[in-house]
C-alpha positions as CSV (number, residue, x, y, z in Angstrom):
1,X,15.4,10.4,-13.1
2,X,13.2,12.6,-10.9
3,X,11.8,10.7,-8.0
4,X,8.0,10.8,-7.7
5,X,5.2,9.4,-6.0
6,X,5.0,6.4,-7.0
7,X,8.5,5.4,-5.8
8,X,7.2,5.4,-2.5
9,X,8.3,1.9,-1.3
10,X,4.3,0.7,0.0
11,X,3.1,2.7,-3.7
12,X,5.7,0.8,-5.6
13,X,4.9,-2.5,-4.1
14,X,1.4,-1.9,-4.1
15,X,0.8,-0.7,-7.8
16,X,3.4,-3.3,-8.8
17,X,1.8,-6.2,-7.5
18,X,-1.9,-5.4,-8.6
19,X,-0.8,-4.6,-11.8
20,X,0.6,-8.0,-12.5
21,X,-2.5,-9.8,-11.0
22,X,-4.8,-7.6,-13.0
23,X,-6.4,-6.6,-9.5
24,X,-8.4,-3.7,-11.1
25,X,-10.4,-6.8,-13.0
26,X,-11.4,-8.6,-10.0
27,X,-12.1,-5.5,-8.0
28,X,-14.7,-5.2,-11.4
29,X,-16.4,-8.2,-10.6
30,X,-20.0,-7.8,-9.9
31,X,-22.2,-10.4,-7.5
32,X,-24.6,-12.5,-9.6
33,X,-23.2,-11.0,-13.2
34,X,-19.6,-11.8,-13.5
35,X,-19.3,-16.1,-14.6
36,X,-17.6,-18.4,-13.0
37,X,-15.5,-19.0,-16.1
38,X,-14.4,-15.2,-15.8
39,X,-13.9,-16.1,-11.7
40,X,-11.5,-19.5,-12.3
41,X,-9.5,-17.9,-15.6
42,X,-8.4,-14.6,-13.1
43,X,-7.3,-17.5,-10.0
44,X,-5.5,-19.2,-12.8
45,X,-4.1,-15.9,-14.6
46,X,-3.1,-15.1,-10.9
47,X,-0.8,-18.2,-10.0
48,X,0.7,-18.4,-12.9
49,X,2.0,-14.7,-12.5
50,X,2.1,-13.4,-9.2
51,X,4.7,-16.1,-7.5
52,X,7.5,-15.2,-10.2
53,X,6.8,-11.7,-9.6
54,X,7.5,-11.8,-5.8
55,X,10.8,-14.5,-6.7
56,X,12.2,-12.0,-9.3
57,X,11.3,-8.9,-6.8
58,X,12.6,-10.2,-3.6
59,X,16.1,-11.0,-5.3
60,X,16.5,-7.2,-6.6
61,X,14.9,-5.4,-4.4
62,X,16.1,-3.7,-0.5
63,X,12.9,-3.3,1.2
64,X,11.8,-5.0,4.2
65,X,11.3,-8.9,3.7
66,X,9.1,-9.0,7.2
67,X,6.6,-5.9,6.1
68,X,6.5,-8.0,2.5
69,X,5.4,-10.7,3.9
70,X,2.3,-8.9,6.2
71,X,1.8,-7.1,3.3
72,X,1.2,-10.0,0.8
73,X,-0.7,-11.5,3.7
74,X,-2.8,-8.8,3.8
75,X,-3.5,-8.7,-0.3
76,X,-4.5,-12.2,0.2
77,X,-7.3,-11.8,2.4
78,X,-8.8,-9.1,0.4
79,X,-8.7,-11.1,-2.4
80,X,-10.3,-13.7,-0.9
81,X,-13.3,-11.6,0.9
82,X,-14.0,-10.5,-2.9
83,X,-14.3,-13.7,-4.4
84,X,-16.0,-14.9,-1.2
85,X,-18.6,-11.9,-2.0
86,X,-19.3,-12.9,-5.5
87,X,-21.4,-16.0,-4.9
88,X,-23.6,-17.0,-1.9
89,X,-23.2,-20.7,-3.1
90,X,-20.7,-22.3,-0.3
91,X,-19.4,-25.0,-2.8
92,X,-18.0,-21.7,-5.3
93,X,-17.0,-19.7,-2.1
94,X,-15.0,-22.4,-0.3
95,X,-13.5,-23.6,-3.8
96,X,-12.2,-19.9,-5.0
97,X,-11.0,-18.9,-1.7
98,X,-9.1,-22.3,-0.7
99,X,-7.2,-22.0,-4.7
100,X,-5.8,-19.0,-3.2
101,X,-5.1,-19.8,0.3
102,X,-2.9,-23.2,-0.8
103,X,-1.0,-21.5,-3.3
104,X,0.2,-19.1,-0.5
105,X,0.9,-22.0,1.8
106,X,2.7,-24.4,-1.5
107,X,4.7,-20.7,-2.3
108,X,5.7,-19.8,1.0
109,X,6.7,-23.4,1.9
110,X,9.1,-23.4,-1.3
111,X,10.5,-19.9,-1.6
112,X,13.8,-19.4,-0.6
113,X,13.9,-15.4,-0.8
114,X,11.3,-13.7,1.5
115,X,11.0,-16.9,3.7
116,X,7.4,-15.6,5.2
117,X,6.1,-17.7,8.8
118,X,2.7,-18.5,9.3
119,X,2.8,-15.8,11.9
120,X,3.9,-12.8,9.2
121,X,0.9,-11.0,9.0
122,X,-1.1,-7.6,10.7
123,X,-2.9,-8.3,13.8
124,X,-5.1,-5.9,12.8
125,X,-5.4,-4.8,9.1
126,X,-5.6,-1.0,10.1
127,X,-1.9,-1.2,10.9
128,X,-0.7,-2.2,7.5
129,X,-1.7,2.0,6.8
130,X,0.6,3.3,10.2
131,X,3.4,1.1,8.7
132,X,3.3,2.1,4.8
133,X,3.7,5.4,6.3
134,X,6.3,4.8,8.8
135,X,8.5,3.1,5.7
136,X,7.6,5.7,3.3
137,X,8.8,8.2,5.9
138,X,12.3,6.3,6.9
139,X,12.6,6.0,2.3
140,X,12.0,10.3,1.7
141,X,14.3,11.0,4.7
142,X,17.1,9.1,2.8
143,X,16.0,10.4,-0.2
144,X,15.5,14.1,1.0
145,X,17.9,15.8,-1.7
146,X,16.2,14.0,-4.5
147,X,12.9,14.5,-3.3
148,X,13.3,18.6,-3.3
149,X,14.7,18.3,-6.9
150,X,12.1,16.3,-7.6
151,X,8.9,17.9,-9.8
152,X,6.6,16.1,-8.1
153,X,8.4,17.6,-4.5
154,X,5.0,19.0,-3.5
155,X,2.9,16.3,-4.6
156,X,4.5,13.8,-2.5
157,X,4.8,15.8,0.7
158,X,1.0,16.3,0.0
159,X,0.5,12.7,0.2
160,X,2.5,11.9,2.9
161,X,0.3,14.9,4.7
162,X,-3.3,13.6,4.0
163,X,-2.3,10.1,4.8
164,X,-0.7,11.2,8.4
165,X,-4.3,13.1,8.6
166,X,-6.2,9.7,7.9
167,X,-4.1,8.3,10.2
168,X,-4.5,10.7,13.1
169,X,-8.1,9.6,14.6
170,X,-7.2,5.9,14.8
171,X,-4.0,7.1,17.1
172,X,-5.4,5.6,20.4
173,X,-5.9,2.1,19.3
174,X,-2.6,2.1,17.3
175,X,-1.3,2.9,20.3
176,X,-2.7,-0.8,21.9
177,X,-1.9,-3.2,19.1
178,X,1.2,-2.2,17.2
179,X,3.7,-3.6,19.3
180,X,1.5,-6.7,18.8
181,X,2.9,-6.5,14.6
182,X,6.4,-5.9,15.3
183,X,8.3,-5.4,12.3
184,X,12.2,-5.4,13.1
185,X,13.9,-3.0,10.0
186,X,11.2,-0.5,10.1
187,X,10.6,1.3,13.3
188,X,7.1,2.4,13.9
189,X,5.6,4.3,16.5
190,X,2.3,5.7,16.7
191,X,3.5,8.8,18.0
192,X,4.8,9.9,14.6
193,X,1.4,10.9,13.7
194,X,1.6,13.8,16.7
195,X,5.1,15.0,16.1
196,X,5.9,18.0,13.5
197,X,7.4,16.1,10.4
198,X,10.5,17.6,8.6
199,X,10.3,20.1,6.3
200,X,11.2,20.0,2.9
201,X,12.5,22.9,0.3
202,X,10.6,21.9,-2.9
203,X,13.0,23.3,-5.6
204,X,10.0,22.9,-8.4
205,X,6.7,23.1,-8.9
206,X,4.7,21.2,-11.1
207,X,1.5,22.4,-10.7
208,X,-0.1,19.8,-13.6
209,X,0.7,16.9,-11.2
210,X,-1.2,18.8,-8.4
211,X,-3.5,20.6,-8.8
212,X,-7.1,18.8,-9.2
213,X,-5.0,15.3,-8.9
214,X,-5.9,12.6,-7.2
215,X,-4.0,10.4,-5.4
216,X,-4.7,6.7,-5.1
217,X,-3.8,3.4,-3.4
218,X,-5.5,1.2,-1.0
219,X,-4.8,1.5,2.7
220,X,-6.7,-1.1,4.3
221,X,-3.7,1.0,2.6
222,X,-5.0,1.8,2.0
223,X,-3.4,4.9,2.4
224,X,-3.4,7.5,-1.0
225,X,-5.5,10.5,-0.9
226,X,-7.4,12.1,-3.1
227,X,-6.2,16.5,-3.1
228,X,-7.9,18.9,-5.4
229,X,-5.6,21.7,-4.4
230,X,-1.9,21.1,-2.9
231,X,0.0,23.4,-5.1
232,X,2.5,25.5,-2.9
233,X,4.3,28.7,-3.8
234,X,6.6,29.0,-0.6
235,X,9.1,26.8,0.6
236,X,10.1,25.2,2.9
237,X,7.3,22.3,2.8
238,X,6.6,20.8,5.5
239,X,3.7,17.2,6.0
240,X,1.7,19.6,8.6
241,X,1.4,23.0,6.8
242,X,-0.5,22.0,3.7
243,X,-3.7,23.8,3.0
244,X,-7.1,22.0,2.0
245,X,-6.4,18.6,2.0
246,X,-9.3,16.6,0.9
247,X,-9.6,12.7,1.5
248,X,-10.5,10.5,-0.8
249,X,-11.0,7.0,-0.2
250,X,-8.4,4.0,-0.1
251,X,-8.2,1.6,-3.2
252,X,-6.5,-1.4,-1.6
């Protein structure tokens, strides 16, 4: 199967996990018109889903337990600040946000395959976006044949391009606080962002999947860009050399 962008390990994890919450729903939810009914159904509907997703994933999947765990961390508080936003009422904000936070602590106190600490989480939610990239960087360099047979070649150097470009003017204060997020299987520097990246020889193009696409995830992750032209006729490809790059904004 031909990779594409969406087997990027943070994409994967990311679209994976808000798909079986229904995240797009609460994200939906509107201060003052969405009911509480429609509020405690989605915290239910999320329980009851989202803690046999992470047993069944963490058993078949190779990626790193540590970032997992910050990263689900991280998902948690955002969920939280949204349902915290829907109501000024204390009672209803206290009430929605506490559901979620003790089913964390009753899941991780029970779970026997990711085993996440108190401690597993981003000291500063910016650096959840420097890390998706440095593991999506460490997964294409393993992958590099597969990725220039891939179709979608282009497209996911173009991603991996804007998102190194989003990345770039928070350098300096990446530089202070990401040894304070260590995360042991997934060296991370900040200096990536000012080194030339490989370069890749795209063996297709697919210009359908590039050309006025956009590319989407959160980066906090919030970290998928949205490109109206990334189409490239020569080869190699490399993350610095693509033309036009227009951000969007991140989704997560």
């Amino acid at each position: 199967m031909s990779m594409t962008e969406d087997d990027l390990p943070s994409v994967k994890f990311e679209n994976e996990i808000k798909h079986v919450i229904n995240y797009s729903e609460l994200e939906s939810y509107v201060k003052n018109h969405t009911s509480d009914q429609e509020i405690n159904i989605w915290i239910q509907n999320f329980k009851s889903k989202v803690g046999q997703y992470l047993t069944d994933s963490s058993k078949t999947s190779s990626f790193s337990y540590n970032k997992r765990c910050k990263d689900i961390d991280h998902l948690l508080n955002r969920i939280k600040d949204k349902l915290y936003s829907l109501t000024d009422e204390l009672t209803k904000q206290f009430k929605w946000t506490d559901e979620i936070k003790f089913w964390g602590d009753d899941y991780f106190k029970h779970d026997i395959y990711l085993k996440c600490k108190e401690h597993d989480k981003y000291m500063d939610p910016e650096l959840k976006g420097l890390y998706d990239f440095c593991e999506d960087e460490i997964f294409i360099k393993s992958k590099q044949n597969d990725i220039e047979r891939s179709f979608q070649c282009e497209k996911i150097i173009a991603n991996m391009s804007a998102r190194k470009e989003k990345l770039k003017p928070n350098r300096e204060m990446f530089k202070r606080k990401f040894q304070l997020t260590p995360i042991p299987d997934i060296p991370c520097n900040p200096e990536i962002l000012e080194r030339t990246l490989p370069s890749y020889k795209c063996k297709f193009s697919d210009k359908r999947t590039l050309e006025g696409d956009t590319l989407s995830s959160d980066v906090n992750n919030d970290h998928s860009e949205s490109l109206s032209r990334a189409s490239r006729a020569q080869s190699p490809t490399s993350y610095g050399d693509l033309p036009d790059e227009k951000q969007g904004s991140p989704a997560m």
